[in-house]
PQR file of N, CA, C, O and H, with PARSE charges and radii, in Angstrom:
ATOM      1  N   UNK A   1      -9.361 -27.447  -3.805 -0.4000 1.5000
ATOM      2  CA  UNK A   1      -9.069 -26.875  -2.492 -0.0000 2.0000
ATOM      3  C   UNK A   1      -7.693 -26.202  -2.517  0.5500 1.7000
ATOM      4  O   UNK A   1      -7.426 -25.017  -2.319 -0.5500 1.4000
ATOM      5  N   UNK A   2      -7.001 -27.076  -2.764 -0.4000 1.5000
ATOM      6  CA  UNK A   2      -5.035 -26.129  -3.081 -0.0000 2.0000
ATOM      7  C   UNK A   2      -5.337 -25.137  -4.176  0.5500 1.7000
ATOM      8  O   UNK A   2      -4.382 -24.385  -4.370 -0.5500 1.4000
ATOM      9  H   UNK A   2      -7.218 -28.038  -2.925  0.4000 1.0000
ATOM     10  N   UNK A   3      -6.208 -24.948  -4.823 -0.4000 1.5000
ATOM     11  CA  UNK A   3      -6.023 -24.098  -5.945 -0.0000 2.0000
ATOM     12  C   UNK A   3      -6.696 -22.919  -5.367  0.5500 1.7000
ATOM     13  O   UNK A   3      -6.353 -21.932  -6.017 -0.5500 1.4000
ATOM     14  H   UNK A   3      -6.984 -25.559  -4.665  0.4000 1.0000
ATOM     15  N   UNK A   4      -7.630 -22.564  -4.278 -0.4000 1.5000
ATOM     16  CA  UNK A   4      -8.217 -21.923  -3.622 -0.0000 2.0000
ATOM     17  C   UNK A   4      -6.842 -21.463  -2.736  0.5500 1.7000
ATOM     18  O   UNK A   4      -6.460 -20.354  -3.111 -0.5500 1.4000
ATOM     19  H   UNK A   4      -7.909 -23.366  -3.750  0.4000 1.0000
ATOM     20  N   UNK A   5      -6.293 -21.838  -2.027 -0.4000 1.5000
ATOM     21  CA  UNK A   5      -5.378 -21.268  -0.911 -0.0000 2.0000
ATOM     22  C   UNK A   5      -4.049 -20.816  -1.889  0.5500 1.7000
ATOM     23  O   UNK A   5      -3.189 -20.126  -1.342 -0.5500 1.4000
ATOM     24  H   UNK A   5      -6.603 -22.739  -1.721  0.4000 1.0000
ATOM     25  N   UNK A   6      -3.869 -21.181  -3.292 -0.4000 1.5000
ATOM     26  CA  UNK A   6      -2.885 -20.314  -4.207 -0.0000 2.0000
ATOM     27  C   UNK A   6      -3.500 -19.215  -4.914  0.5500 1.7000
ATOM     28  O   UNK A   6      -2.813 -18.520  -5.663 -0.5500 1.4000
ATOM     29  H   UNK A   6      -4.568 -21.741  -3.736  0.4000 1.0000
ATOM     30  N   UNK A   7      -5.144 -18.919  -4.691 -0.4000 1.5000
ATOM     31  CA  UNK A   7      -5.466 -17.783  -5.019 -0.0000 2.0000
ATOM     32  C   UNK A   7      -5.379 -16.668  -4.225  0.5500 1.7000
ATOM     33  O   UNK A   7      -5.043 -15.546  -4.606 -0.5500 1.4000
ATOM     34  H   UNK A   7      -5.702 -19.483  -4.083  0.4000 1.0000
ATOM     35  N   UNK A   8      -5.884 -17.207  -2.402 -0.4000 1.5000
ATOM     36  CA  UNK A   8      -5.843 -16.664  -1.764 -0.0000 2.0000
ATOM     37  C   UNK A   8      -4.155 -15.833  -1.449  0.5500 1.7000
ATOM     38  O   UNK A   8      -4.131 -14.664  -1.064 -0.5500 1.4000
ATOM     39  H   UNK A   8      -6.157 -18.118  -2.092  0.4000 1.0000
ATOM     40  N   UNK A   9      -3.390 -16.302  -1.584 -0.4000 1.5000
ATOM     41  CA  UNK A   9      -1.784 -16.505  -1.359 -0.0000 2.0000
ATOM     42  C   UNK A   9      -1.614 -14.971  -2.524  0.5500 1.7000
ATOM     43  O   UNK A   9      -1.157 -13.878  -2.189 -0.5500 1.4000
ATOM     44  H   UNK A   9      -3.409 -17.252  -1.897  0.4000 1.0000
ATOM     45  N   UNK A  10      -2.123 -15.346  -3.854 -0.4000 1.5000
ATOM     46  CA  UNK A  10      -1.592 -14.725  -4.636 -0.0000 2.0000
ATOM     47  C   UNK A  10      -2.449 -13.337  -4.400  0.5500 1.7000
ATOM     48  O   UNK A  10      -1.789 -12.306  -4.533 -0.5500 1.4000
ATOM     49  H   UNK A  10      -2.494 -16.233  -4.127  0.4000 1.0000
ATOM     50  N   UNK A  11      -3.780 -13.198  -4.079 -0.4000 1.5000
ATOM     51  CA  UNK A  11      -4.442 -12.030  -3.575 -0.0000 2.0000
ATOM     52  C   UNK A  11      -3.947 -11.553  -2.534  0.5500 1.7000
ATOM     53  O   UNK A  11      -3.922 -10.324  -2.470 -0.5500 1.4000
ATOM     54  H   UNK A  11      -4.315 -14.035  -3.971  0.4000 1.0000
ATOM     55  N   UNK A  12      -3.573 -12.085  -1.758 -0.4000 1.5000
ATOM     56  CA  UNK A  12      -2.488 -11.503  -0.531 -0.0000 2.0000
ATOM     57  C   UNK A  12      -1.335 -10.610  -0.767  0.5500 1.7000
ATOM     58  O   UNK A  12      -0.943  -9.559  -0.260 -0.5500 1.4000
ATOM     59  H   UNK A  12      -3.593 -13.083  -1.810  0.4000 1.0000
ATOM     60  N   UNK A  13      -0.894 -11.453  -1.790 -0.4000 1.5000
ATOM     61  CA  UNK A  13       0.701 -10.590  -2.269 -0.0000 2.0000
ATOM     62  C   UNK A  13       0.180  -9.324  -3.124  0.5500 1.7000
ATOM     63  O   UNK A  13       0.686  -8.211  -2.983 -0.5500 1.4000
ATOM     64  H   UNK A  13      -1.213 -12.307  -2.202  0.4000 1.0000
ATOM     65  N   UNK A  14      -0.769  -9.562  -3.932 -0.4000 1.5000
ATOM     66  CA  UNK A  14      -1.081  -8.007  -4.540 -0.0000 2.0000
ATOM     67  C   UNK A  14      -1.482  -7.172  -4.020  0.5500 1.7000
ATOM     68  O   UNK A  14      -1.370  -5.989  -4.341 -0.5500 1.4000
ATOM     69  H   UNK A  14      -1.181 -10.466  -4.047  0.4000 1.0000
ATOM     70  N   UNK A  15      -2.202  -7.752  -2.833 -0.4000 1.5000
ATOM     71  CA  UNK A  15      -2.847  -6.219  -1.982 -0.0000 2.0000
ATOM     72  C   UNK A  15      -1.420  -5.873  -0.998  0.5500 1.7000
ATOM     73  O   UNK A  15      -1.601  -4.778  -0.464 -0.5500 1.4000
ATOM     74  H   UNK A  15      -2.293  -8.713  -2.572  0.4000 1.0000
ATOM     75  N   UNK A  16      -0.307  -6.365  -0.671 -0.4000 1.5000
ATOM     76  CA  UNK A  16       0.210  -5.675  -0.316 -0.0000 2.0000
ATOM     77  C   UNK A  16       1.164  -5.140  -1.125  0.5500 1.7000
ATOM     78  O   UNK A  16       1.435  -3.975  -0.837 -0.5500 1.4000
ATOM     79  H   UNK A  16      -0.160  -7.254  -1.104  0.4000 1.0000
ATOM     80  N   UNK A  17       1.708  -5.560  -1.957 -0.4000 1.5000
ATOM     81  CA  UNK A  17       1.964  -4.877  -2.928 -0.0000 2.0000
ATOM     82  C   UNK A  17       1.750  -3.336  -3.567  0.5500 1.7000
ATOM     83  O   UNK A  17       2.442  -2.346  -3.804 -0.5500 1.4000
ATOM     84  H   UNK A  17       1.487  -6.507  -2.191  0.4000 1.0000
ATOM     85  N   UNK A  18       0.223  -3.805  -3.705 -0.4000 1.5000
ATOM     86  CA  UNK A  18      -0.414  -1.833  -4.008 -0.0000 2.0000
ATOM     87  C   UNK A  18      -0.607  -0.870  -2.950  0.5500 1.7000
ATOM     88  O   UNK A  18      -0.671   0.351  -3.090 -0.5500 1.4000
ATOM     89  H   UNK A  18      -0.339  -4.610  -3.512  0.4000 1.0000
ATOM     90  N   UNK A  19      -0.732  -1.807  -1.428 -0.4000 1.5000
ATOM     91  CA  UNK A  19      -0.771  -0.722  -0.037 -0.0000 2.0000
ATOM     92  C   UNK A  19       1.181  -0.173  -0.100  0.5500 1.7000
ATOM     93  O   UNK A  19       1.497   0.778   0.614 -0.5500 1.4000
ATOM     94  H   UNK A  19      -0.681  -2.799  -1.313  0.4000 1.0000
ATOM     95  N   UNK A  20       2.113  -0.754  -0.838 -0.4000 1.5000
ATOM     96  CA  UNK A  20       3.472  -0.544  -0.564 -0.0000 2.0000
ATOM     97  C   UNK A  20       3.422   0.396  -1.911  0.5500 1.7000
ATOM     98  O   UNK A  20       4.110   1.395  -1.704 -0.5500 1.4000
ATOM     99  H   UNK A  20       1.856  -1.527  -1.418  0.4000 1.0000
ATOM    100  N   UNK A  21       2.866   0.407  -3.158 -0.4000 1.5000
ATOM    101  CA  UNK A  21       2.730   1.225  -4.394 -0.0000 2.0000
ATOM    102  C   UNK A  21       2.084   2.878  -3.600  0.5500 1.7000
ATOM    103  O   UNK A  21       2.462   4.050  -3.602 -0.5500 1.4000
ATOM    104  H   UNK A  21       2.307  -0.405  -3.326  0.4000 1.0000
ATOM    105  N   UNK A  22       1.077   2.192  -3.067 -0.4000 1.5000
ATOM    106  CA  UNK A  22       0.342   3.894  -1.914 -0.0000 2.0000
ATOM    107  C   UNK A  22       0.917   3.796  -1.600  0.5500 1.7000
ATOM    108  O   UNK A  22       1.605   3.325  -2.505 -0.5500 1.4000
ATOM    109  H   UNK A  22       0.771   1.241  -3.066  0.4000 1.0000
ATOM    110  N   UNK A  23       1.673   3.847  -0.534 -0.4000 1.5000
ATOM    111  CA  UNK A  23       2.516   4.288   0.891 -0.0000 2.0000
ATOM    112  C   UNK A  23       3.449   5.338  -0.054  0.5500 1.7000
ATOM    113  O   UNK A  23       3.504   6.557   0.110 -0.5500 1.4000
ATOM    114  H   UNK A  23       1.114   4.230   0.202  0.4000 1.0000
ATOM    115  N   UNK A  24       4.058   4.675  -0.927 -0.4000 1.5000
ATOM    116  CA  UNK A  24       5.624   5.037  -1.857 -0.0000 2.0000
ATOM    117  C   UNK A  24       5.235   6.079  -2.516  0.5500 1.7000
ATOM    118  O   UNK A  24       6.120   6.844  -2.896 -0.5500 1.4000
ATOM    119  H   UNK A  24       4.013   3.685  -1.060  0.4000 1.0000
ATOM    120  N   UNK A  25       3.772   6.409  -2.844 -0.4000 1.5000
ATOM    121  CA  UNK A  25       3.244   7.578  -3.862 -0.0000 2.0000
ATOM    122  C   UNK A  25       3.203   7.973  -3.224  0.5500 1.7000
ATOM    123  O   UNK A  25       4.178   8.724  -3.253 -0.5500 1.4000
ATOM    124  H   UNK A  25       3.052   5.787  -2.535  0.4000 1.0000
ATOM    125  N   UNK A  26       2.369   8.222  -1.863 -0.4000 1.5000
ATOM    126  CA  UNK A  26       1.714   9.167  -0.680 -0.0000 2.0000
ATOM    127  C   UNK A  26       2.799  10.457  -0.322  0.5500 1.7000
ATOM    128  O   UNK A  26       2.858  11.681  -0.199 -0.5500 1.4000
ATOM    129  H   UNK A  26       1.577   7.612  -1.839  0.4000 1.0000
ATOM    130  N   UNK A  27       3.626   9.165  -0.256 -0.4000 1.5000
ATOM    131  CA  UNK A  27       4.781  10.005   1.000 -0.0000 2.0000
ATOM    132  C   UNK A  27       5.109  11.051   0.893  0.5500 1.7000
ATOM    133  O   UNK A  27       4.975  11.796   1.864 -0.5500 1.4000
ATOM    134  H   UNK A  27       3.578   8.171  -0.356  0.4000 1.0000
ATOM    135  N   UNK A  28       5.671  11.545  -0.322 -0.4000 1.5000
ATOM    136  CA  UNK A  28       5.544  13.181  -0.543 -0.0000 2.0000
ATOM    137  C   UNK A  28       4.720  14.171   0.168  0.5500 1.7000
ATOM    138  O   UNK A  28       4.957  15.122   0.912 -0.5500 1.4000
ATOM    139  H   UNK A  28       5.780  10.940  -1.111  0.4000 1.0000
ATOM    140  N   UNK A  29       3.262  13.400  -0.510 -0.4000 1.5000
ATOM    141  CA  UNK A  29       2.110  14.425   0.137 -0.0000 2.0000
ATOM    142  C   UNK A  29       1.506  14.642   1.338  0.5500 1.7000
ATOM    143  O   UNK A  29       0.669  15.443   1.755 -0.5500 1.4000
ATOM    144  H   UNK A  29       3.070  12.627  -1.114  0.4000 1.0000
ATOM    145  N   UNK A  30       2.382  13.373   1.978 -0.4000 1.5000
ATOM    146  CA  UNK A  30       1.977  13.624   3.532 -0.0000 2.0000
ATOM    147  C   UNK A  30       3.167  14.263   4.200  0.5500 1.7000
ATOM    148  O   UNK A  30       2.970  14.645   5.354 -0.5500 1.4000
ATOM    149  H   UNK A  30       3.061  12.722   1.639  0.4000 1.0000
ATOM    150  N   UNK A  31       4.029  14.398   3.830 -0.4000 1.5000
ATOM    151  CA  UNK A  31       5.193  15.077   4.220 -0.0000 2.0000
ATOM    152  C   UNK A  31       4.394  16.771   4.051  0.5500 1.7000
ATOM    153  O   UNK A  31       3.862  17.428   4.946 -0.5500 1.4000
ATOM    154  H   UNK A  31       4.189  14.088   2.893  0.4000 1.0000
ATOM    155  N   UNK A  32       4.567  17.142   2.514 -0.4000 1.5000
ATOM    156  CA  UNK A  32       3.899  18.477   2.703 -0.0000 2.0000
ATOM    157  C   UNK A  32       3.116  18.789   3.320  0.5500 1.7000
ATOM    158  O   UNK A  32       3.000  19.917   3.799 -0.5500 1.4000
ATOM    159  H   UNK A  32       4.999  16.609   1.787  0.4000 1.0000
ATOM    160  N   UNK A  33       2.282  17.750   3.484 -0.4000 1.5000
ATOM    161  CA  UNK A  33       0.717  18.236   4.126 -0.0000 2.0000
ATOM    162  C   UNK A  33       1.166  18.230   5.673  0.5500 1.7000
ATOM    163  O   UNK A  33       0.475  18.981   6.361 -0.5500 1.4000
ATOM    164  H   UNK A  33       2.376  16.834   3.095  0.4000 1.0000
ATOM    165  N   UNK A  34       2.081  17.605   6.296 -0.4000 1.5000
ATOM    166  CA  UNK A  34       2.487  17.966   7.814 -0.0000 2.0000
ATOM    167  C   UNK A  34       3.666  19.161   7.778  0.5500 1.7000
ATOM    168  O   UNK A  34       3.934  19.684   8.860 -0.5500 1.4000
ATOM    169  H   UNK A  34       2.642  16.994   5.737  0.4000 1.0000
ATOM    170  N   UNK A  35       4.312  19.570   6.699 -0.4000 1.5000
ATOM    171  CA  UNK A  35       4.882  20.919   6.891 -0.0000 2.0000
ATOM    172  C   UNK A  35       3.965  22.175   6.734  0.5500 1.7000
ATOM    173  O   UNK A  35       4.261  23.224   7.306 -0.5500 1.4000
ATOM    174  H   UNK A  35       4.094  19.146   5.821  0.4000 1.0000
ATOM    175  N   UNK A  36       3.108  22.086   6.134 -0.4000 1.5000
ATOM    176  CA  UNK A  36       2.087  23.120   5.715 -0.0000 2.0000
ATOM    177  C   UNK A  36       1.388  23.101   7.261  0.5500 1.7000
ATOM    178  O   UNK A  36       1.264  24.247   7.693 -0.5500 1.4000
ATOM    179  H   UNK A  36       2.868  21.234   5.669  0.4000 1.0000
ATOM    180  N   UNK A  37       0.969  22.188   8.066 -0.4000 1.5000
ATOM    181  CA  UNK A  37       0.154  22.083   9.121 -0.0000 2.0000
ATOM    182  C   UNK A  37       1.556  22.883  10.547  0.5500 1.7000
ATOM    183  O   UNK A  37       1.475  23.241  11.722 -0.5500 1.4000
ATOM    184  H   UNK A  37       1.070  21.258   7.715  0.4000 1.0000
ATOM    185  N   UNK A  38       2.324  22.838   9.823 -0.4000 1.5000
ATOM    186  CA  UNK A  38       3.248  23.102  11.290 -0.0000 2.0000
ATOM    187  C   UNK A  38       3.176  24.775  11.003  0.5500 1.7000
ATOM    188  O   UNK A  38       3.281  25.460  12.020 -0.5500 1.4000
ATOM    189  H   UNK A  38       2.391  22.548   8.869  0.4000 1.0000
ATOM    190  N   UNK A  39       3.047  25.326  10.026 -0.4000 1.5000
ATOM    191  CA  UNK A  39       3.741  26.877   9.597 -0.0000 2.0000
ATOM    192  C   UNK A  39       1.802  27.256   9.910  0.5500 1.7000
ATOM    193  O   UNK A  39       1.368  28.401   9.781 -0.5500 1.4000
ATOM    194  H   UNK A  39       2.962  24.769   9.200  0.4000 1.0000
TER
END
């Protein structure tokens, strides 16, 4: 049962982890992609 809620724990931390890896890649391209949308 504890070894279940330290998997869960540790699947937690990686998915936010890689949503903070996207965000950090993205950002560029959503920047351009809302200057391109303003012109």
């Amino acid at each position: 049962m504890r070894g279940m809620g330290m998997l869960s724990t540790v699947l937690l931390g990686a998915t936010a982890i890689a949503a903070a890896v996207v965000l950090v890649v993205s950002m560029p391209d959503i920047q351009r992609y809302l200057r391109m949308r303003k012109m």
